[in-house]
N, C-alpha and C positions, 0 to 999 in steps of 0.2 A: 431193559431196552436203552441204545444211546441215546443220549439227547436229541445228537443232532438226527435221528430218523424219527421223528416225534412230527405228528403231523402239525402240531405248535410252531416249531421250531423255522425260524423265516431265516432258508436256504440262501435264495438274493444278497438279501443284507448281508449275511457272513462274508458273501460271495465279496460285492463290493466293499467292504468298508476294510477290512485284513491285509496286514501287508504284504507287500509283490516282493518275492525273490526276486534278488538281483540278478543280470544278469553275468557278475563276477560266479557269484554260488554257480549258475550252469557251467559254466566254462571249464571251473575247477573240476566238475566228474565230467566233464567230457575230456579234460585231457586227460582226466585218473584212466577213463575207458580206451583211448586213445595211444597210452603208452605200450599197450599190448601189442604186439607185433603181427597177430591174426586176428585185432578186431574188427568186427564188422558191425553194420549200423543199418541190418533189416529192421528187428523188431524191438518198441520200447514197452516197457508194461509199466504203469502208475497205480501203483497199490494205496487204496486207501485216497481217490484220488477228490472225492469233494464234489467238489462246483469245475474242477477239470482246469484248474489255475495251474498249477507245474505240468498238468499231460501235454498241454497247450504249448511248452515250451521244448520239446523232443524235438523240433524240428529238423536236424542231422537224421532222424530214423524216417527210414523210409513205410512203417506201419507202426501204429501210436495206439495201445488199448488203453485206457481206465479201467479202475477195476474199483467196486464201490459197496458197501453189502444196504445202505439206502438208495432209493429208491425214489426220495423227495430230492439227494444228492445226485444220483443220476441225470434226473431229467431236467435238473437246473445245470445241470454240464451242458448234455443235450442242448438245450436252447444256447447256453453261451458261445459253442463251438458254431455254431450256425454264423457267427458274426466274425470269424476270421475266414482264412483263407486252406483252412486246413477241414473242411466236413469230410474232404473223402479220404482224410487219411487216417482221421481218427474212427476209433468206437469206441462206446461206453457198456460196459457190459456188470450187472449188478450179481456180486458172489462177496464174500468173506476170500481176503486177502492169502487165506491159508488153504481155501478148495481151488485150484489154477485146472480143475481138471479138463477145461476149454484149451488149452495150453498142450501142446505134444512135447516130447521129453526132448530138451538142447531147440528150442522153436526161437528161443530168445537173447538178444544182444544185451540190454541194460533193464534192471527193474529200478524204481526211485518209489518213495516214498517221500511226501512232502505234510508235517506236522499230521499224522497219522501211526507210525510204526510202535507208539504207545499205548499203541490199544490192541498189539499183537499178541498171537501167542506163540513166542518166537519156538518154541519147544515143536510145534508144528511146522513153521514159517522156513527154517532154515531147510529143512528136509525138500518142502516142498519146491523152491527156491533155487535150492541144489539139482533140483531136476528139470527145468522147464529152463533154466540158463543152458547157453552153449559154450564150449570152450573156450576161455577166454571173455566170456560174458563177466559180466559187471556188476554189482549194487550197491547202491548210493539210496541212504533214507538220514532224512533230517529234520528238525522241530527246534522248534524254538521255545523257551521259557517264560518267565517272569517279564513284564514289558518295562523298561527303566528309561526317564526323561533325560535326555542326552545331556542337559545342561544345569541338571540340577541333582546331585547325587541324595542330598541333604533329602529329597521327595522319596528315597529309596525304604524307609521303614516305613511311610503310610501306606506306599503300593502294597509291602510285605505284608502289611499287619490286614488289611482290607481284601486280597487275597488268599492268602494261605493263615491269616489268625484262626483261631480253636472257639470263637466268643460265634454260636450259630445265629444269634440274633444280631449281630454287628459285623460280622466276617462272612465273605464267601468260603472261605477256606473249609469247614465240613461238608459242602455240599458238590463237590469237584467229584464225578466220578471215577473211582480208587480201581488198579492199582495205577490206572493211565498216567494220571494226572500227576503223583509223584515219581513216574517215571523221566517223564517230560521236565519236571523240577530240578530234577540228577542228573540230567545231560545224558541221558539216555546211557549211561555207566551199567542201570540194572537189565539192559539186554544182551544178554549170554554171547559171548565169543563163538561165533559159528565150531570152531575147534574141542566144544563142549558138547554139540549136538551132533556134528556128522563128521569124524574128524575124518581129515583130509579131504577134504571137499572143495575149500575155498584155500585161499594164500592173500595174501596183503593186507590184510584186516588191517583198518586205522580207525583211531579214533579222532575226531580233528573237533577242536572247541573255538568257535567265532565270537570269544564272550570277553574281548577286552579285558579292562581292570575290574568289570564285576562281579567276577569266580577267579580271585585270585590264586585260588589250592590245585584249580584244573592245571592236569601238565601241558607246557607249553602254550599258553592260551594266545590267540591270535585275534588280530583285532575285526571287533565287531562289523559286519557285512550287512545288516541286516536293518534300514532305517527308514524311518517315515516323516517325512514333513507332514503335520495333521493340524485342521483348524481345532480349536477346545472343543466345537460340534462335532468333529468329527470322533475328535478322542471317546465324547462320550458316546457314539453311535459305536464305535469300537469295544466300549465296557459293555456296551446291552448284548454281544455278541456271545458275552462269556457265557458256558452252558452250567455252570453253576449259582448266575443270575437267573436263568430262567429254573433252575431247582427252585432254589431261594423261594421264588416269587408262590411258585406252585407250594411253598411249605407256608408263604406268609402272602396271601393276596392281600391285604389289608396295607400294605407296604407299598402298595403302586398308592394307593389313595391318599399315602403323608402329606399334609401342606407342606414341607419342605425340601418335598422329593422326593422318589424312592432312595433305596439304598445306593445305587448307584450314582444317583444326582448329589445325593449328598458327600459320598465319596471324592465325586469329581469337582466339585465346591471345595470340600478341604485342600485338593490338589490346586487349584487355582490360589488361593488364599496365599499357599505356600508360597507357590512361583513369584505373584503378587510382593509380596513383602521380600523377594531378593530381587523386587527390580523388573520384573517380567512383565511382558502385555498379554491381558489374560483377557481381554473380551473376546465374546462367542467367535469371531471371527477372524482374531489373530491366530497366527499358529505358533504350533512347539514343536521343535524335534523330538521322534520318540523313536529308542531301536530296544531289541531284541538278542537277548546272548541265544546261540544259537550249536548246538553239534551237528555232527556230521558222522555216519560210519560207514565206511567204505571194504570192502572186499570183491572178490573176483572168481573166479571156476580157472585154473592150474586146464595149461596146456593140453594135456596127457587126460582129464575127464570129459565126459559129458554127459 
């Protein structure tokens, strides 16, 4: 079972404390969606959609679904849609991103996927995808990796090593639910070219990387979109978010009780020390820049299908 549908697992917090897509990232697949010549902007679908952060942002569609397989994620959408200006144009409707069978075949303008499409099974996903888009329809799904302190590269091995290290009593990194979590690592590289699954189905397949200088191997990489100004409080309400923290904890409860913190606290101690000693203000209350390398994979349904 995922983490985050774990009736533990505190929906809210994720909700608030994670960074907001900008709104450059919308723009870019609305004009990807927009270059088509018979697009149209009925319906959006948000697969994998959370706490309802990116469905919230469809606003050019004139009907906005979520689509969620928890259920503690639904109803924290639910409530947060209630506080904008859009209740009747969304829904949230609780299914696996790969049964759309609420969905009539060509029903739909754009689907999106926001730090989600890593838990797909895209062997499914493209098929079903390929049928519930209408001609000229659109998809756009993207996640973001490793979190890296915008002004301190020299911080970039403690992130790595306290994340993704192999050491299970010192590292979260065995406890990351697999294969997701190294999909999400690799820039989303291991989800299959629609043209593997259903070919000729889709056209313009791209792969677009928002990861600056910190994947320099990625082709073409473009500069990072994806940033946060965060008090040190905040950063560390952001670590407690990680769902291989809360593994961690459920494998070592004893870990919350450290006089020196848990693992996370101590974590984020070493990160402060660091900044600290090149000069940085690191009380609870100052902030850091912190962004996000980021892909993006875009494709579309050809004229002539539906």
């Amino acid at each position: 079972m995922a983490t985050f549908g774990k009736a533990t697992y505190n929906a809210a917090k994720y909700a608030s404390i994670r960074p907001t897509y900008p709104k450059q990232l919308y723009d870019f697949i609305f004009q990807y969606h927009a270059r088509s010549p018979n697009a149209r902007w009925g319906a959006a679908v948000d697969l994998g959609c959370g706490t309802g952060q990116a469905t919230t942002e469809l606003t050019p569609f004139q009907r906005i679904i979520g689509v969620d397989p928890s259920n503690k994620m639904i109803e924290q959408a639910k409530q947060n849609v209630q506080a904008t200006t859009l209740p009747n144009q969304v829904e949230y409707i609780q299914s696996s991103a790969e049964d759309l069978h609420f969905l009539k075949d060509g029903e739909v303008d754009l689907i999106i996927s926001a730090q989600a499409a890593h838990w797909f099974d895209w062997t499914r996903l493209w098929p079903e995808t390929s049928r519930v888009l209408r001609r000229d329809g659109s998809i756009a799904v993207w996640g973001y990796s490793e979190f890296r302190l915008s002004r301190y590269s020299s911080a970039t091995p403690l992130i790595s090593n306290y994340s993704q290290g192999s050491n299970s009593e010192t590292s979260l990194g065995p406890y990351w639910e697999q294969p997701g979590r190294n999909t999400v690592d690799n820039h989303f590289l291991d989800i299959p070219d629609p043209s593997s699954i259903v070919p000729g189905k889709f056209k313009d397949f791209e792969r677009i990387f928002f990861v600056g200088d910190h994947h320099p191997t990625l082709p073409s990489p473009r500069p990072v979109v994806l940033r946060k100004n965060m008090t040190w409080n905040d950063l560390l309400e952001y670590l407690r978010t990680f769902s291989s923290l809360h593994t961690f904890h459920e494998r070592y409860p004893e870990d919350l009780k450290n006089p020196d913190g848990d693992i996370a606290v101590r974590f984020w101690g070493s990160l402060k020390e660091l900044v600290s000693k090149q000069g940085g203000n690191v009380r609870d209350t100052d902030q850091v820049e912190v962004e996000w390398p980021l892909a993006l994979i875009l494709a579309r349904i050809p004229k002539g299908l539906e």
